[in-house]
N, C-alpha and C positions, 0 to 999 in steps of 0.2 A: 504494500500500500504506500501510494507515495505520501510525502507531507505536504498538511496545505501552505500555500504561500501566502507567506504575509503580505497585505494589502501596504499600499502606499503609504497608508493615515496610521495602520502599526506600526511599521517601520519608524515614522516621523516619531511617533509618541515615545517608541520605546530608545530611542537616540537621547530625545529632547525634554523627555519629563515632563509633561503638561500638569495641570492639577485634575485633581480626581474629578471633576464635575465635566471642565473640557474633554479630558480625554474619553468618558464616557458619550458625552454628544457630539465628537469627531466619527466614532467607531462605526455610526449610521453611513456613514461614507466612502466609498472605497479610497478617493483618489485624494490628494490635498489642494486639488483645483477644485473640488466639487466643496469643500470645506471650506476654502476661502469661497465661493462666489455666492453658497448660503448661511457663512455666521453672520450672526446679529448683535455680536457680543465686541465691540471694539477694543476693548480689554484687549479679549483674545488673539483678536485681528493682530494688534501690536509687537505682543508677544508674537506670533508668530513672523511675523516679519524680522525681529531681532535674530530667531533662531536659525529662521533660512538664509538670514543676511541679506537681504534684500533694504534693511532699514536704511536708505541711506543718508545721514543728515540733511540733503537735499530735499529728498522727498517727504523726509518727518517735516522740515520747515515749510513746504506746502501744504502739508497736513493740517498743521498748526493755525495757518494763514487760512486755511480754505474752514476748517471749524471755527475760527470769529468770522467771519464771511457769512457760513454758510448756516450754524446750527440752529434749529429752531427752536421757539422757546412759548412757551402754552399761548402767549396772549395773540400769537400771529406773527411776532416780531423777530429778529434775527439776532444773537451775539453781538453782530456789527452794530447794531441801531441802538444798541448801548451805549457803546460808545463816542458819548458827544463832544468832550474834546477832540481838536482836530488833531494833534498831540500825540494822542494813541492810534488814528487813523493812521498818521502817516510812518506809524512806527510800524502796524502791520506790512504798511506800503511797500518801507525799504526792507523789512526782511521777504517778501516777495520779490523785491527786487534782486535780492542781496543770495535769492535760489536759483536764479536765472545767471546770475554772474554778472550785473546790470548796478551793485553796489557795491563799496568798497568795504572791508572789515571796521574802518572807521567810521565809515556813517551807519552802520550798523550798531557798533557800541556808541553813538552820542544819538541814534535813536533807542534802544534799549536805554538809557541815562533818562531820558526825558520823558520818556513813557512811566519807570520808576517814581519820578519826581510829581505824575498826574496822577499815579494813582494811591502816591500818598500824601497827597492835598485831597483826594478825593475820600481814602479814610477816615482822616482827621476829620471834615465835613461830616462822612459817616456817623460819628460816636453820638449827634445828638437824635435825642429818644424817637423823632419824628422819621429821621432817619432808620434809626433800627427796628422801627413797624414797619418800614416801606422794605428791609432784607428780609424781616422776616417772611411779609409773605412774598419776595422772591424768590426764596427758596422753596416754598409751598409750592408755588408755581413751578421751580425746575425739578420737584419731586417729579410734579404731574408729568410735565413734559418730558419725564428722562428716556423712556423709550422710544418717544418720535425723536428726540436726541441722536440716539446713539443708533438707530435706525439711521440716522442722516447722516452721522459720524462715520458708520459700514459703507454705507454706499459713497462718501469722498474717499474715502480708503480705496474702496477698488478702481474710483474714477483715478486717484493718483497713482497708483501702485500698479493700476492693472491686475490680472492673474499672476505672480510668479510662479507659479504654477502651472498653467495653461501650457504645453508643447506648440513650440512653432511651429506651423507648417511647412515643410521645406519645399520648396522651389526646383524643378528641373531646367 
C-alpha cells in the first residue's frame, strides 16, 4: 500500500507551525493558493506571507497605505476620512511614494516626525471627557465593523500581494 501524500497546506503547516485554530481551517484545503484566495482572517494572511517570504517591506508599506485608504468603518466612512489633518495625509502620501521608489529615506523620516507630532496634539486634545465618549463609542463602532474590516483588509492583501501561490502559467 502506498503512502498518502501530503497535500501542499500539510507540508506548509508542518515546516511553518501555524497555531492550532489556522492550521485546523487551512487543512479544508488542498493547495496554499486555495488558502490564500479564501482566508478571511488577515492575521493569518500576514503571517503567512512572512513564512513564505513573500512579505516584502514594499508590499507590507502598501498594505499599510492601502488599509488607511481603504478600511471601512461601520458608519460608511473610511480610515482615511479620519484623518483631517493634512499632516497625516501627506505622511500616508510619501510613504506611498517612498514604495514606489518616488521618495527619499528623508522625506520619509521628516514625514513619519510630523505625523508623530499630529497625533500627539491630537491625544493631548483626546484626554478631555467629551472626547473620551466620542472613542468610546469608536470603538463600539470598530467592534461592529471588525469583520467588514478585515474582510477589506483580505481582499487589499490579495489585490497587493496577489497569489504567491498561484503557479504561473508558462509560455511556449
Amino acid at each position: 500500500m502506498k503512502p498518502k501524500l501530503k497535500t501542499e497546506v500539510e507540508t506548509f503547516i508542518e515546516k511553518h507551525h501555524p497555531c492550532a485554530e489556522g492550521a485546523t481551517w487551512a487543512r479544508q484545503y488542498r493547495t496554499m493558493a486555495q488558502v490564500w484566495k479564501y482566508c478571511t482572517n488577515v492575521e493569518w494572511m500576514l503571517w503567512i506571507t512572512d513564512k513564505h517570504g513573500c512579505g516584502a517591506d514594499r508590499l507590507l508599506r502598501l498594505f499599510g497605505c492601502w488599509c488607511v485608504r481603504n478600511t471601512p468603518l461601520a458608519d460608511g466612512r473610511k480610515v482615511w476620512d479620519l484623518l483631517t489633518d493634512p499632516r497625516s495625509r501627506a505622511a500616508v502620501e510619501v510613504a506611498e511614494r517612498f514604495a514606489y521608489g518616488k521618495a527619499t529615506v528623508k522625506e520619509l523620516a521628516v514625514a513619519r516626525a510630523v505625523a508623530w507630532a499630529v497625533a500627539k496634539d491630537a491625544a493631548r486634545d483626546a484626554a478631555r471627557a467629551a472626547a473620551r465618549t466620542a472613542a468610546d463609542a469608536a470603538r463600539a463602532a470598530a467592534r461592529t465593523a471588525a469583520d467588514a474590516a478585515a474582510a477589506a483588509q483580505c481582499d487589499g492583501l490579495r489585490l497587493i500581494f496577489g497569489n504567491p501561490f498561484k503557479k504561473a502559467k508558462k509560455t511556449t
